[in-house]
C-alpha positions as CSV (number, residue, x, y, z in Angstrom):
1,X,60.6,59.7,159.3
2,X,59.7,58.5,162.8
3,X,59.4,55.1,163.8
4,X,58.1,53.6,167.1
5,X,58.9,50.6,168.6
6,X,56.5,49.2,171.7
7,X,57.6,46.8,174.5
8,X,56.9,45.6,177.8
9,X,53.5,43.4,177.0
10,X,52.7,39.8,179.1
11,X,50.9,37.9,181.1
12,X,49.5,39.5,184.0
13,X,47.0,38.3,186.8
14,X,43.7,40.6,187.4
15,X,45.3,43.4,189.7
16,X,48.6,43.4,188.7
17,X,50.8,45.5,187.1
18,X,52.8,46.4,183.7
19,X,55.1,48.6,182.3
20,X,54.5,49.4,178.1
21,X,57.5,51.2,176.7
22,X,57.5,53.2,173.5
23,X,60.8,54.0,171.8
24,X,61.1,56.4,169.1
25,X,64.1,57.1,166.5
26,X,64.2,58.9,163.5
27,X,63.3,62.6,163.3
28,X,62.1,62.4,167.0
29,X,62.2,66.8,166.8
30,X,58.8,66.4,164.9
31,X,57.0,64.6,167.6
32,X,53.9,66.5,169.1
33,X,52.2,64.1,170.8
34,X,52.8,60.2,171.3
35,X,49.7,57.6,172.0
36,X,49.1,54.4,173.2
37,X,46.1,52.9,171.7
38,X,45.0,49.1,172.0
39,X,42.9,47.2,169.9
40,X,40.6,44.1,171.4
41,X,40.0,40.7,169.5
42,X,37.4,41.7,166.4
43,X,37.3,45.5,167.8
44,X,38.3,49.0,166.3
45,X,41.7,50.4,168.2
46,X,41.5,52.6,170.3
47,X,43.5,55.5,172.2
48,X,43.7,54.9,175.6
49,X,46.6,57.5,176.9
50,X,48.4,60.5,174.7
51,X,50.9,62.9,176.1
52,X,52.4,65.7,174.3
53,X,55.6,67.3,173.6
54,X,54.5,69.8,176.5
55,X,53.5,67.1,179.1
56,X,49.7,67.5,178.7
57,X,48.6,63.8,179.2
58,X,45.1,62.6,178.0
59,X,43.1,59.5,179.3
60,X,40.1,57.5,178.2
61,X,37.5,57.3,180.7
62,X,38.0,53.1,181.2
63,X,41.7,53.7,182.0
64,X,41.5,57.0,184.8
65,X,43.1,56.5,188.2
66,X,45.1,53.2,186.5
67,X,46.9,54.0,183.6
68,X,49.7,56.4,183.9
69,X,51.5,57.8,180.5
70,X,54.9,59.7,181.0
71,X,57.7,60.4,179.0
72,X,62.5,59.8,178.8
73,X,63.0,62.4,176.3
74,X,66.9,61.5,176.8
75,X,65.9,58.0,176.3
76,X,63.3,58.8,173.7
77,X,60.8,56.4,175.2
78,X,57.0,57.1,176.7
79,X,55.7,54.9,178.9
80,X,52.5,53.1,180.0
81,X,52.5,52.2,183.5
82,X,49.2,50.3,184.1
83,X,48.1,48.8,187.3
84,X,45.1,47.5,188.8
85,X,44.5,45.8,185.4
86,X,41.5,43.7,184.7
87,X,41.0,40.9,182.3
88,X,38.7,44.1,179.9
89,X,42.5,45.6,179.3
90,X,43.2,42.0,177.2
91,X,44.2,43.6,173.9
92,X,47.3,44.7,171.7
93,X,48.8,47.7,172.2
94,X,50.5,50.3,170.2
95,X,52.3,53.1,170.2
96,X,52.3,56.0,167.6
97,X,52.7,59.5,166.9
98,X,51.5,62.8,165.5
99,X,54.3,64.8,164.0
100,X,54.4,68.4,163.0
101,X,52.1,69.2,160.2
102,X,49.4,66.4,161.0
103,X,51.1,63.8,159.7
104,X,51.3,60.2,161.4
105,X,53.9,58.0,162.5
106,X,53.6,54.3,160.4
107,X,52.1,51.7,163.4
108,X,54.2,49.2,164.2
109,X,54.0,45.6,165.6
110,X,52.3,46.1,168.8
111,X,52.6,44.5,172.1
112,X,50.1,41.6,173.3
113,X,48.4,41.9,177.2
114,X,47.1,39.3,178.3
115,X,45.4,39.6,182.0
116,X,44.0,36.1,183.1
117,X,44.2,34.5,185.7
């Protein structure tokens, strides 16, 4: 069993910057691929970033040239650097990942953004 574990959410002011961490324990060996998703007031979640366990990194088109997802494997944490963040990137966000055989990591409590001035 894998379980993830995000930090690193807050208050930020339109144009600043944040740093999400994602920390895994468990069975971490049967990680493929770890994404950050977020999920806006009354929307569906969505993935925003995924990386895999061979450093291919994936972005949705709202989050290009901002968003940055990287990986610690010795501190089993991937990260979500985001600047240049606009009051649109309001939302919880989680982490969780896809494991050997298509199977899913559980989701776990999420992390609340709030940009605002």
């Amino acid at each position: 069993q894998v379980q993830l574990v995000e930090s690193g959410g807050g208050l930020v002011q339109p144009g600043g910057s944040l740093r999400l961490s994602c920390t895994a324990s468990g069975n971490i060996f049967s990680i493929n691929r770890v994404g950050w998703y977020r999920q806006h007031p009354g929307k569906q979640r969505e993935l925003v970033a995924s990386i895999t366990s061979g450093g291919t990194t994936e972005y949705v088109d709202s989050v290009k040239g901002r968003f940055t997802i990287s990986r610690d494997n010795a501190q089993n944490t991937v990260y979500l650097q985001m600047s240049s963040l606009k009051p649109d990137d309001t939302a919880v966000y989680f982490c969780r990942a896809t494991l050997v055989g298509g199977r899913m990591s559980p989701w776990g409590r999420g992390t609340q953004v709030t940009v605002s001035s």
